[in-house]
C-alpha positions as CSV (number, residue, x, y, z in Angstrom):
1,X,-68.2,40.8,84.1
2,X,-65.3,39.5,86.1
3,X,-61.7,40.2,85.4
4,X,-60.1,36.8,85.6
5,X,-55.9,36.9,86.2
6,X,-55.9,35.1,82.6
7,X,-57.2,38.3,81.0
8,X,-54.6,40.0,83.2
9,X,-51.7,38.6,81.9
10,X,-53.1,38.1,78.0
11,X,-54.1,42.0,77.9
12,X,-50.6,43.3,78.0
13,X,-49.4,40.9,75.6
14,X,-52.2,42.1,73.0
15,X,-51.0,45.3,73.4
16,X,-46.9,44.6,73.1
17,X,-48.1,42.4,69.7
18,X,-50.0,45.7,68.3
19,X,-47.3,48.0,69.4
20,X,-44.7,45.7,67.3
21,X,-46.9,45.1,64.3
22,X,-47.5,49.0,64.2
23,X,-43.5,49.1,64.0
24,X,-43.0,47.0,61.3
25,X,-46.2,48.5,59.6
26,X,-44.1,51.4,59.8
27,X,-41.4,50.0,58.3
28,X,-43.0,48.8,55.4
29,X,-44.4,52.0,54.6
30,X,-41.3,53.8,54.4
31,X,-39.4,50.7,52.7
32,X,-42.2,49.0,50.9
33,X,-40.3,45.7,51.2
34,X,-42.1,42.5,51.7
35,X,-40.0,41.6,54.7
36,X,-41.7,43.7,57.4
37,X,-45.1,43.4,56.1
38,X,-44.8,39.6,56.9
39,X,-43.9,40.4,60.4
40,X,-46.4,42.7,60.4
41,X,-49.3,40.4,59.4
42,X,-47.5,38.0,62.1
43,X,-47.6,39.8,65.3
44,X,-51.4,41.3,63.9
45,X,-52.7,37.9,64.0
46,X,-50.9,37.0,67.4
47,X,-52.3,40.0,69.1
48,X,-56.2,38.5,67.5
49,X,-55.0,35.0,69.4
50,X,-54.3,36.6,72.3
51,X,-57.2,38.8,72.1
52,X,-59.3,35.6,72.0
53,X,-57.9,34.9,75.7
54,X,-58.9,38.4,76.9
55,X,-62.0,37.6,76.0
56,X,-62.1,34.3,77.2
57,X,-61.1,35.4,80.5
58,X,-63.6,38.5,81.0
59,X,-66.5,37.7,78.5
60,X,-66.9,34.2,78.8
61,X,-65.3,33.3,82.0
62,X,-68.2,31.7,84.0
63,X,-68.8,30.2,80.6
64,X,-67.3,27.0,79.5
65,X,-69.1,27.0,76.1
66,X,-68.1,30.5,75.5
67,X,-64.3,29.9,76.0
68,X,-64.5,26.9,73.9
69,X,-65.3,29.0,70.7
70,X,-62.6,31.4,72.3
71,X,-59.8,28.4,71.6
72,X,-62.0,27.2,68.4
73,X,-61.4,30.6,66.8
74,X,-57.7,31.3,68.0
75,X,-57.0,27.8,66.2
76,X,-58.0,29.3,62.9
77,X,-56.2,32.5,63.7
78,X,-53.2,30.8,64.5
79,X,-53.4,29.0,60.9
80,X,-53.0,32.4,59.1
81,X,-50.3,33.6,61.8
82,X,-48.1,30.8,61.9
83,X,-48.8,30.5,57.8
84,X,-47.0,33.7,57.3
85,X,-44.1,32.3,59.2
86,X,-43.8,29.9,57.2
87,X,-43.8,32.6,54.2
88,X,-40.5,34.1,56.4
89,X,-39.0,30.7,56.1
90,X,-39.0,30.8,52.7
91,X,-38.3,34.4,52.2
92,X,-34.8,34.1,54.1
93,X,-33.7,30.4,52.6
94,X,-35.4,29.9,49.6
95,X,-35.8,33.6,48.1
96,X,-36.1,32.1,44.6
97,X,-39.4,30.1,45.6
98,X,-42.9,31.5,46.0
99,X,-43.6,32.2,49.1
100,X,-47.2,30.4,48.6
101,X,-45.5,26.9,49.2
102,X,-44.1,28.2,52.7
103,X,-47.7,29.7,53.8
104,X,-49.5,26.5,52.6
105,X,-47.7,24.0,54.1
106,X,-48.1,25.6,57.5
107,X,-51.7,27.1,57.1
108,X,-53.0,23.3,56.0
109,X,-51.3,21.6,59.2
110,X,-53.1,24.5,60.8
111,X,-56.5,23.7,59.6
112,X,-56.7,20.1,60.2
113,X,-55.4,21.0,63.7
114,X,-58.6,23.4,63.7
115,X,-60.8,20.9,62.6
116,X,-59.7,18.8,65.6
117,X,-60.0,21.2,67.9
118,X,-63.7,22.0,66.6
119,X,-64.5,17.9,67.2
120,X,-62.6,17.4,70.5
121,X,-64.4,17.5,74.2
122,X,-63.1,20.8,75.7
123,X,-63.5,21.3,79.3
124,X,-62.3,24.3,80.2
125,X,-62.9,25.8,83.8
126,X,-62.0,28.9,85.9
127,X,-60.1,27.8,88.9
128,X,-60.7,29.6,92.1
129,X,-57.4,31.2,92.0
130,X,-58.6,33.2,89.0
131,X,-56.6,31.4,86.2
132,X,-58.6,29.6,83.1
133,X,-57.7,26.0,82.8
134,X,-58.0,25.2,78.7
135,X,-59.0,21.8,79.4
136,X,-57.6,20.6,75.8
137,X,-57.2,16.7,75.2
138,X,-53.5,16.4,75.8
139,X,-53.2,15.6,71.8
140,X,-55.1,19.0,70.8
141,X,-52.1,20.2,73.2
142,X,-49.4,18.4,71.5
143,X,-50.7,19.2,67.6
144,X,-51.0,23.1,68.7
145,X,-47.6,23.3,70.3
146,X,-46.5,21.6,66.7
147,X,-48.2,23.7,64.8
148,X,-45.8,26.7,66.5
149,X,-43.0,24.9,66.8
150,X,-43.2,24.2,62.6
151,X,-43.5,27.4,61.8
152,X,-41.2,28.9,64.7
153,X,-38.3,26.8,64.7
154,X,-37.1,27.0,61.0
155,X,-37.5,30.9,61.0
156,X,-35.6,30.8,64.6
157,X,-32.7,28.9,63.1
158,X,-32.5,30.8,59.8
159,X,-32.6,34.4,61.9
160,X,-29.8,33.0,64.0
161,X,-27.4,31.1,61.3
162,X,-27.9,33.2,58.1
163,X,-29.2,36.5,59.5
164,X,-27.4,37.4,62.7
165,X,-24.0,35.6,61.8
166,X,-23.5,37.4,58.5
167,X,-24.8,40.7,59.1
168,X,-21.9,42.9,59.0
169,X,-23.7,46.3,60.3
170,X,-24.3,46.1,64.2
171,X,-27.8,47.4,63.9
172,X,-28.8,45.2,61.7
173,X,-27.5,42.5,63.6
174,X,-29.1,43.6,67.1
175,X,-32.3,43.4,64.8
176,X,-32.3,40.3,63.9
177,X,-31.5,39.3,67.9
178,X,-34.6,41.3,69.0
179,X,-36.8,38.9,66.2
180,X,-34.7,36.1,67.6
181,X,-35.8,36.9,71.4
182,X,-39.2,37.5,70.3
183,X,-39.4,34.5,68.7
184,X,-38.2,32.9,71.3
185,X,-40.1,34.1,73.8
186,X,-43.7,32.8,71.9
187,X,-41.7,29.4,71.8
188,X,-41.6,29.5,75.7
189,X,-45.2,30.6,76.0
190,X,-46.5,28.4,73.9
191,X,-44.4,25.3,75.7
192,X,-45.6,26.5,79.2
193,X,-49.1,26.4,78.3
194,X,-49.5,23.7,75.9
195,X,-47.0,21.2,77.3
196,X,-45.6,22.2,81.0
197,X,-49.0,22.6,82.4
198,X,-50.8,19.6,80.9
199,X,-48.0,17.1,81.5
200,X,-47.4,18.2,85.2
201,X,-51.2,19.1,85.5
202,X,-50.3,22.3,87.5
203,X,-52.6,25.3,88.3
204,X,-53.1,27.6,85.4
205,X,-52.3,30.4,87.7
206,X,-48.9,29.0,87.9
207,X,-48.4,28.9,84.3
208,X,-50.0,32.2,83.7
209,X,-47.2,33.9,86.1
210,X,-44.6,32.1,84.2
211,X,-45.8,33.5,81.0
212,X,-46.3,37.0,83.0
213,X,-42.7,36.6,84.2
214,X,-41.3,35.8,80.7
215,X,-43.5,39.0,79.0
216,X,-42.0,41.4,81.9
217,X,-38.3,40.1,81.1
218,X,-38.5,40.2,77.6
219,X,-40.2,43.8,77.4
220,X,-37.5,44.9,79.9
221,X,-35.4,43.6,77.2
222,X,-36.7,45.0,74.5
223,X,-37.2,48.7,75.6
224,X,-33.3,48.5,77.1
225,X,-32.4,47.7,73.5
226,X,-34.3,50.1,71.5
227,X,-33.2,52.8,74.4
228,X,-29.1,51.5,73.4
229,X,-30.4,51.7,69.9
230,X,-31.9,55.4,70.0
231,X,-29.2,56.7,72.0
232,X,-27.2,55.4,69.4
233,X,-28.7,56.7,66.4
234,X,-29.2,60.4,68.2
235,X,-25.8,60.3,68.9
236,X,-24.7,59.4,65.8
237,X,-26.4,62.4,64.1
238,X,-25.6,64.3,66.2
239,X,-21.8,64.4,65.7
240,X,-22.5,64.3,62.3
241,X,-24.2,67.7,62.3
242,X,-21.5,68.8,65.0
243,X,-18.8,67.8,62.3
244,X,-19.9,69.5,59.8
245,X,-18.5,72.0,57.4
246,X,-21.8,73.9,56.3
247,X,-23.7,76.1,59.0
248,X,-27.0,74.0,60.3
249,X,-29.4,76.1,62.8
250,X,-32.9,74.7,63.8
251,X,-35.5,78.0,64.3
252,X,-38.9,78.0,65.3
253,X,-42.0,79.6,63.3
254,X,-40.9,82.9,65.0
255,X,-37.3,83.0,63.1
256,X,-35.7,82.2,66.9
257,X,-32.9,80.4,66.9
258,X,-32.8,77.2,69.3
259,X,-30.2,75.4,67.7
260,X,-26.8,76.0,66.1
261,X,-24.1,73.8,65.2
262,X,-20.5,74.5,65.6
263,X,-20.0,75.9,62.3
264,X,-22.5,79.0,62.7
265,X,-20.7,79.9,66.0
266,X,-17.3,79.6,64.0
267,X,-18.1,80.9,60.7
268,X,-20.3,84.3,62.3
269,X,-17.6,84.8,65.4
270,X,-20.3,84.8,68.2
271,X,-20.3,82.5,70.9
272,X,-22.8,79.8,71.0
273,X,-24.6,81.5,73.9
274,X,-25.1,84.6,72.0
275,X,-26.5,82.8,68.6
276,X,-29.5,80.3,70.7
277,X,-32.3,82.4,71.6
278,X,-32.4,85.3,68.7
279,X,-34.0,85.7,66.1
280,X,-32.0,84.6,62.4
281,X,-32.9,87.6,61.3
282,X,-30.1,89.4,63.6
283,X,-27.7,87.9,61.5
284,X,-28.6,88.8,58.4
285,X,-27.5,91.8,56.1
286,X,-30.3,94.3,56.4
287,X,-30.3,94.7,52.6
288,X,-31.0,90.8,52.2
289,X,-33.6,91.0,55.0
290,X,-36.4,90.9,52.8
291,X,-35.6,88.4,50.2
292,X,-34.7,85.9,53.5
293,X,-38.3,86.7,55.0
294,X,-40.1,85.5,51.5
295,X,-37.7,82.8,51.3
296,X,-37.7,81.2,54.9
297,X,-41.4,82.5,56.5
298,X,-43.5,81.4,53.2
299,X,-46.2,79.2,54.4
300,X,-44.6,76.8,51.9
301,X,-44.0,73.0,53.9
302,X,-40.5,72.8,52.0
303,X,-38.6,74.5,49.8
304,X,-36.3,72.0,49.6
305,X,-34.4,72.4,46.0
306,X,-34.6,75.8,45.4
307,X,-32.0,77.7,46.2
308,X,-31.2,81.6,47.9
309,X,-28.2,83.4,48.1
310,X,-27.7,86.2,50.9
311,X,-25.4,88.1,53.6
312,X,-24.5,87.4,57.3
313,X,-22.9,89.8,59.3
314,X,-19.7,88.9,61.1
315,X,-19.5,89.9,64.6
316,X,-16.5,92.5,63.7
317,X,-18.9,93.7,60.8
318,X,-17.8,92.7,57.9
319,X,-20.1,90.2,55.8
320,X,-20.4,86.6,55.1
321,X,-21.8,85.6,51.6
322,X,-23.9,82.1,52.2
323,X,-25.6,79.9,49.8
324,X,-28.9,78.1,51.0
325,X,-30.6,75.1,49.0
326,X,-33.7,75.3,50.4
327,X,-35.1,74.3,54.0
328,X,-37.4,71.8,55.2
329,X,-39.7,70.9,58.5
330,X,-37.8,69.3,61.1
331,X,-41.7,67.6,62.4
332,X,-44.3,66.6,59.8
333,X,-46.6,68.3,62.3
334,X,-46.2,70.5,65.6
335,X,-46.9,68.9,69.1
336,X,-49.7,70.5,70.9
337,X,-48.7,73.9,71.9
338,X,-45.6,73.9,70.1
339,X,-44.0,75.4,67.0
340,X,-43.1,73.8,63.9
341,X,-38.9,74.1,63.8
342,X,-37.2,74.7,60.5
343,X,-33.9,73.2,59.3
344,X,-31.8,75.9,57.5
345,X,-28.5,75.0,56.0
346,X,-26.2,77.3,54.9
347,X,-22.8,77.0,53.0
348,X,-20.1,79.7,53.4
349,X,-19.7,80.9,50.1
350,X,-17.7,84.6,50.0
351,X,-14.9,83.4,48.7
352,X,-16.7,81.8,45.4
353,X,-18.4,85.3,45.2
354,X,-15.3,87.3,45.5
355,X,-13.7,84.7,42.7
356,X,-17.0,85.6,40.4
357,X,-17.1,89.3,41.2
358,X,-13.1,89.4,40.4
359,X,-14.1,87.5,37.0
360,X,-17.1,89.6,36.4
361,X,-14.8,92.9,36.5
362,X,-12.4,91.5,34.7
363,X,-14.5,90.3,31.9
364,X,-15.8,93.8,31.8
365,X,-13.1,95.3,30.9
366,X,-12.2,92.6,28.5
367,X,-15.8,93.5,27.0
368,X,-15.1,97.0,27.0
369,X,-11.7,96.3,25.4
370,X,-12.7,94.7,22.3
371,X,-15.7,96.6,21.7
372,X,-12.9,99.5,21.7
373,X,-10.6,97.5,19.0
374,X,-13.6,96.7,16.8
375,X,-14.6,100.4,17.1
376,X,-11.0,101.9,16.3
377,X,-11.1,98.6,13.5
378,X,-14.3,100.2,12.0
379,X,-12.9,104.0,12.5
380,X,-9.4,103.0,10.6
381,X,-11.3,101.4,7.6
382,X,-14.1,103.7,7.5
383,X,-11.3,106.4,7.2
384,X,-9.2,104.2,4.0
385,X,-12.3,104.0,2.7
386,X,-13.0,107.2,2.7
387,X,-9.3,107.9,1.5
388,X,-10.0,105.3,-1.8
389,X,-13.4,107.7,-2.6
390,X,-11.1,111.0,-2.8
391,X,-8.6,109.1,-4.7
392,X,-11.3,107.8,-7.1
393,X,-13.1,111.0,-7.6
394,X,-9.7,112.4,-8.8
395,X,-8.8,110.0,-11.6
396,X,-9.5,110.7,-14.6
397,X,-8.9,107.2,-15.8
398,X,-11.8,104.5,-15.6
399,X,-10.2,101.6,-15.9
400,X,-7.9,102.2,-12.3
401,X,-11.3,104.2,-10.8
402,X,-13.6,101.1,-11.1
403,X,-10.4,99.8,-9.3
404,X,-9.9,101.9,-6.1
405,X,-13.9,101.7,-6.2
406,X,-14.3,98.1,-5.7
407,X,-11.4,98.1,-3.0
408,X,-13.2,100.3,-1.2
409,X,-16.3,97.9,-1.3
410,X,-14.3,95.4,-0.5
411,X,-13.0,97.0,2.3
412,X,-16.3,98.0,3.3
413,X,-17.6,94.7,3.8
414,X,-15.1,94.0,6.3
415,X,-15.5,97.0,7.8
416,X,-19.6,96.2,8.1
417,X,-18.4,93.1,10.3
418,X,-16.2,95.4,12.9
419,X,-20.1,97.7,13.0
420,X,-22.0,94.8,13.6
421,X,-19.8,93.0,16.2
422,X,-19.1,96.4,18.1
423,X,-22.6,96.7,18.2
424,X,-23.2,92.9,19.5
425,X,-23.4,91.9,23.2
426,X,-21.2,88.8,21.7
427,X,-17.8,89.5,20.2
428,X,-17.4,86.5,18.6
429,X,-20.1,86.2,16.3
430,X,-22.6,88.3,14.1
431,X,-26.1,88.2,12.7
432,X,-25.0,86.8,9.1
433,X,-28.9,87.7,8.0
434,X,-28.7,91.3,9.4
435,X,-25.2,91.6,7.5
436,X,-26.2,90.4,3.9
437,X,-29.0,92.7,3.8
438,X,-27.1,95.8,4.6
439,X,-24.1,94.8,2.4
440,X,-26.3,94.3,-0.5
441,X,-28.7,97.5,0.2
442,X,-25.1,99.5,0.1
443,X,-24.0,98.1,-3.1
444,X,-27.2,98.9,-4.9
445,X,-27.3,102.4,-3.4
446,X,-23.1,102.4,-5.2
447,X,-24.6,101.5,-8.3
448,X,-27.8,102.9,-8.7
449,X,-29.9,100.1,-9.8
450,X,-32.4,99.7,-7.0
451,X,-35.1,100.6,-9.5
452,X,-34.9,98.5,-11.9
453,X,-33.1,95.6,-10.3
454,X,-35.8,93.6,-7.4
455,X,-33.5,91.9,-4.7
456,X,-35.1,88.9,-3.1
457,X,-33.5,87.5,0.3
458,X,-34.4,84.2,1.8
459,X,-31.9,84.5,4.7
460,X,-31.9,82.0,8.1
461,X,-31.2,83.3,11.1
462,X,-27.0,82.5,11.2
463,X,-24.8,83.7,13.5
464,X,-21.6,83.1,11.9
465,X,-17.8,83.6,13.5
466,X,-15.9,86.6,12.3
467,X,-13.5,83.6,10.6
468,X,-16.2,83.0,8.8
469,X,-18.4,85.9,8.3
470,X,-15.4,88.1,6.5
471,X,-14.7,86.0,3.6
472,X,-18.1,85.2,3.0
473,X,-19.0,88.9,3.4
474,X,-16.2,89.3,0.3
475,X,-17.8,86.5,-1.6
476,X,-21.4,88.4,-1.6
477,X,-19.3,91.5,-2.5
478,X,-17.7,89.8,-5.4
479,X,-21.1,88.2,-6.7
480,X,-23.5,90.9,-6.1
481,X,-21.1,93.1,-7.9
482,X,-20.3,91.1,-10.8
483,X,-24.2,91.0,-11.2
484,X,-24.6,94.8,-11.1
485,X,-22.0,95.1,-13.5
486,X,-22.4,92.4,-15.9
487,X,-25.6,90.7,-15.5
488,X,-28.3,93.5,-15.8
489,X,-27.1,96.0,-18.6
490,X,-29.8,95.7,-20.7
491,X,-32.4,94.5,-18.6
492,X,-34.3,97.0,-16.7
493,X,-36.7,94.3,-14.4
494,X,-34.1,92.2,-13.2
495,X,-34.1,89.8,-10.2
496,X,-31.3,89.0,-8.1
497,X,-32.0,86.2,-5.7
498,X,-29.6,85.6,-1.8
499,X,-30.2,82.6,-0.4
500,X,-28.4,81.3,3.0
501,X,-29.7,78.4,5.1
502,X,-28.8,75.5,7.9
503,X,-28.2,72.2,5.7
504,X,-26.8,70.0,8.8
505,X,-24.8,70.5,11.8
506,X,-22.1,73.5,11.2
507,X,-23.1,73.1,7.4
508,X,-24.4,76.3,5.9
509,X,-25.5,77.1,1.9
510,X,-24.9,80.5,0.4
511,X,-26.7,80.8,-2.7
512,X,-26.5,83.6,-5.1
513,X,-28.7,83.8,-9.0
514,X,-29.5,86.0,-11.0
515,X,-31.9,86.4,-14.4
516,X,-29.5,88.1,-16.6
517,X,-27.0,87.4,-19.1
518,X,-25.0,85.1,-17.6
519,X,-21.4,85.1,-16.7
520,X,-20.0,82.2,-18.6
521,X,-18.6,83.9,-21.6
522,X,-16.3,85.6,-19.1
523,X,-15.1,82.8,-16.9
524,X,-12.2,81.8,-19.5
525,X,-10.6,85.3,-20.4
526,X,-7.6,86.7,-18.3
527,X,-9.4,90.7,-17.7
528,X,-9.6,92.6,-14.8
529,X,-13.1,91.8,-14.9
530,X,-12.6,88.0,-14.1
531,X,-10.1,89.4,-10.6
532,X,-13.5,88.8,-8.6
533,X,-14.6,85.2,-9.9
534,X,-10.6,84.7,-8.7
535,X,-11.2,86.0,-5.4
536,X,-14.6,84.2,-4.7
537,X,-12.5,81.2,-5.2
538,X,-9.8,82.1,-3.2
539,X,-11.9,82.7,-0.3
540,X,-14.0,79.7,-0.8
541,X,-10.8,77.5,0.2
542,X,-10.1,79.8,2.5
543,X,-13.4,78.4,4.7
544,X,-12.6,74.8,3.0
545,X,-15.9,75.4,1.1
546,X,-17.2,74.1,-2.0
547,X,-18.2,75.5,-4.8
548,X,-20.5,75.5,-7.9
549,X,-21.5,77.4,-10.9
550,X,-24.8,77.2,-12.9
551,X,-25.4,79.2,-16.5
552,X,-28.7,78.6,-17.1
553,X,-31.0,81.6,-17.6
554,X,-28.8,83.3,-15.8
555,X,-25.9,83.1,-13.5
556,X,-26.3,81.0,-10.2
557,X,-23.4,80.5,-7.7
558,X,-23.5,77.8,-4.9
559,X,-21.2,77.6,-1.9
560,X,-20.8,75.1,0.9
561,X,-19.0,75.6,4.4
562,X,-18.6,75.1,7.7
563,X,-18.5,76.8,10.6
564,X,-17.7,75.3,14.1
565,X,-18.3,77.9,16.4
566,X,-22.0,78.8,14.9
567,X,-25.1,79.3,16.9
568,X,-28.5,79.5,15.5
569,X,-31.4,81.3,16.5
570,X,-34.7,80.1,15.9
């Protein structure tokens, strides 16, 4: 097989084609945009066509029948390649048309000129000088260099009017100048062959150095620019890491440090010479060693989101609270006989942490503070209470004993809040289910009816504000009590019934019944007895409730309210 200078100067081109599809393949990949998947299937298909004249000028190069099939089957590549121009065309001006009436109106010129090309008389030969002359009929010549020219020139103009004159970013215009140049270049290419060499019937040796020439300028060209372009973009993130105001430091699979920006040297106190080349670890508080080894050595590939909170050490000692969200590979994958490196970014935080620790403590001792007023609160009334039970036992008189007796139930009921919130971990609110139950077990214990009176709870899980939970805590006092005293006298198995439940947002029901006498015989007369019915209506407008009584077979009592500070456990 003899290397002919055609295969010479084709081969390279095959492989710039391949290493620009591969870009753009790229491109699409991590974009997923149409755009560069059209240039990819472009320069694919070039790099087939140009294949075609390796093998033309190797393969078949002391065979005129074999480089015949060579052009016959680069024509039909060219068809799809120049086709997808075409699709560009369309792309670019026409976005709103399919992109089908760009490709077909290229890819049928391309097959009729394919036909032709199949029917003509090709000559081709191999000159002595090593160059392959085609030997197309000068119109197979003309209709191929058309065929480019269709689908090259519109794209060429659109790329330099609408692309390159209104792109605003630089980049993006020194983009579409490289498409421009390439585009170009396969314009000159194409004339040298298809028209230059024909017309002036020169050596194809000469034409093949032309197109050599052109491939050497434009490729010195292209790598100068991606080079500007590189430099440009390493630059570029570079200062932007140097600028920053959070601590970035890139360390190998070892924890060694190789790279820190400005920040770390500023923010730990040691000179950037004294930070590259240790180990992270160095630098951290010995008590968050640990947690930092988990956290950054995990065979994890990212950890990217979560988030870790630990100590540096200053270089005068003292230590430098930093928050870390996460880390991630700087390389997919290592380069043979290298490490992978690790981003870590870390944000200065010790002044936020002095701020919660200040707010901690002082929330402490606001904690610790209320639970002392609530206890004192409980003391004080557990001690009037006490006070109303001595003054009780020592009248003689009923009437103003049943009195100081149900002040100091009252009383108690409020004093069963102060219990229950000192024993809380929240202040603000109490377990309204946990409160009922022991308010009412206490009154039946006061009057000594547990035996003969059944007390049935169907309680939700409320937690009620203190605004709240007192009065209603009086209203259960005033209910349950009136039933004790009124309702079960002469019934010895008795049912008293305490409902409380969620009915919408911040909308609660208290609900208590009874089985016995009923109450409404009572409701009209001025007595002491009716002082608690008086009450339980006072404190219902007191939590803008409403409320509503039921005398049938027995005494039922209904109340509505709100409360907009509740929170309810499931």
């Amino acid at each position: 097989m003899q290397l002919s200078f055609t295969a010479i100067v084709y081969l390279p081109i095959v492989f710039a084609l391949l290493f620009l599809a591969f870009r753009f393949l790229k491109d699409w990949q991590r974009s997923k945009s149409i755009e560069p998947l059209l240039y990819f299937f472009v320069f694919a298909l070039y790099a087939l066509v140009c294949l075609t004249g390796v093998l033309a000028g190797t393969i078949y190069a002391h065979n005129p029948a074999g480089i015949r099939w060579m052009l016959i089957v680069s024509s039909y590549i060219l068809s799809f390649a120049n086709a997808f121009l075409g699709c560009l065309f369309i792309f670019y001006r026409f976005p709103k048309t399919s992109l089908w009436l760009g490709f077909l109106s290229i890819f049928v010129f391309g097959i009729f000129v394919s036909i032709l090309t199949s029917m003509a008389d090709i000559r081709p030969e191999l000159e002595p000088s090593g160059g392959i002359y085609w030997g197309l009929p000068f119109y197979i010549s003309i209709l191929r260099f058309f065929l480019y020219f269709f689908a090259l020139a519109p794209l060429f103009y659109v790329l330099l009017v609408q692309k390159v004159k209104q792109s605003v970013d630089h980049d993006t215009k020194m983009k579409y100048i490289v498409l421009v140049s390439i585009l170009f270049f396969v314009l000159m290419v194409v004339l040298v062959d298809f028209i230059i060499e024909p017309i002036f019937q020169t050596k194809a040796l000469l034409s093949e150095l032309a197109i050599l020439f052109l491939l050497v300028l434009f490729m010195i060209a292209y790598f100068v620019f991606m080079e500007r372009v590189v430099s440009k973009s390493e630059k570029r993130f570079r200062r932007l890491v140097e600028k920053m105001s959070d601590m970035i430091c890139l360390i190998d699979s070892n924890g060694i440090i190789d790279y820190a920006n400005p920040m770390q040297s500023l923010i730990l106190g040691y000179p950037w010479r004294d930070i590259i080349g240790n180990p992270v670890l160095d630098f951290v508080f010995r008590e968050d060693m640990d947690s930092v080894k988990e956290f950054i050595f995990s065979k994890s590939e990212s950890k990217t989101g979560e988030r870790l909170e630990f100590r540096f050490v200053h270089k005068d000692g003292h230590t430098i609270w930093v928050e870390t969200n996460g880390f991630f590979f700087l390389e997919a994958a290592a380069e043979h006989g290298e490490s992978a490196k690790l981003v870590l970014a870390s944000r200065d935080i010790t002044e936020r942490k002095m701020a919660e620790e200040k707010l901690n403590k002082s929330l402490k001792e606001k904690k610790i503070l209320v639970s002392e007023i609530y206890h004192r609160v409980k003391n004080n009334l557990a001690t009037v209470i006490g006070l109303l039970a001595v003054h009780a036992s020592m009248i003689k008189d009923s009437q103003a004993k049943t009195v100081l007796l149900d002040a100091k139930n009252r009383i108690f009921s409020m004093a069963l809040v102060h219990q229950l919130l000192y024993q809380s971990e929240d202040f603000s609110v109490i377990d309204f289910k946990e409160y009922v139950e022991k308010l009412v077990t206490n009154l039946s214990r006061v009057f000594r009816i547990s035996q003969r009176v059944k007390i049935h709870y169907e309680l939700d899980k409320i937690f009620l504000n203190i605004e709240v939970a007192i009065p209603c805590g009086l209203i259960i006092h005033e209910l349950v009590t009136n039933a004790f005293k009124h309702a079960f006298h002469e019934n010895e198995n008795a049912n008293l019934f305490i409902k409380a439940q969620k009915i919408g947002d911040n909308r609660y029901q208290l609900t208590v019944r009874d089985d016995g006498a009923g109450i409404q015989q009572t409701l009209e007369r001025e007595s002491p007895d009716t002082l608690g019915l008086k009450l339980v209506k006072s404190l219902v407008q007191q939590i803008d409730g409403d409320l509503e009584i039921k005398n049938e077979n027995g005494t039922e009592v209904t109340i509505a309210f709100s409360d907009k500070q509740d929170r309810i456990s499931d």
